[in-house]
N, C-alpha and C positions, 0 to 999 in steps of 0.2 A: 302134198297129195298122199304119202305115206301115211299120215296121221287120220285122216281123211277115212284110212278103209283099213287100218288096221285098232287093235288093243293099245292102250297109254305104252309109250317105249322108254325105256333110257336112253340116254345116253350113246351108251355103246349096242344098242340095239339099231340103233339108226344110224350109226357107223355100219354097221356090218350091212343093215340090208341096201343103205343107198351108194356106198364104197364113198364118200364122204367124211372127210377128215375132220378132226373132231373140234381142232381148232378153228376151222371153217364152219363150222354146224354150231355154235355156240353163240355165234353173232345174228345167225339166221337165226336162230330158236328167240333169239332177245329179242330183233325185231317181229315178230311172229308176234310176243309176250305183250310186246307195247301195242301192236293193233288187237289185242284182243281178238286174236286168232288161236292162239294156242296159251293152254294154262302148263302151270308148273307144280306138282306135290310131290312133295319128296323127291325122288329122283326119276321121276315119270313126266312126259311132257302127252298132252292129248290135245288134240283138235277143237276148238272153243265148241259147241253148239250155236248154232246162228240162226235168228227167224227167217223163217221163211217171207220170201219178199210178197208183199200183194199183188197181184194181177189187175189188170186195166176193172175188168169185170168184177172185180172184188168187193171195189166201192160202192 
């Protein structure tokens, strides 16, 4: 959810703001990575953008 409503973070940016250890935050960010949730540049992790779902009334 961090990623969600803020700017791309590091690393230790997401240590600090979630108090999240960063050996624990590594495996989370991977899984994230592998559902094409969240991207990885340089040393920045961001929130994928994701379509918006259709609605019943859409079709």
């Amino acid at each position: 959810m961090y990623l969600l409503s803020s700017e791309p973070a590091s690393i230790d940016e997401l240590h600090a703001a979630l108090n999240i250890e960063k050996l624990t935050l590594y495996p989370i960010l991977n899984t994230l990575m592998t559902a094409n949730l969240v991207t990885q540049s340089e040393d920045e992790y961001r929130c994928q953008s994701r379509p918006k779902m259709k609605r019943k009334h859409d079709y």
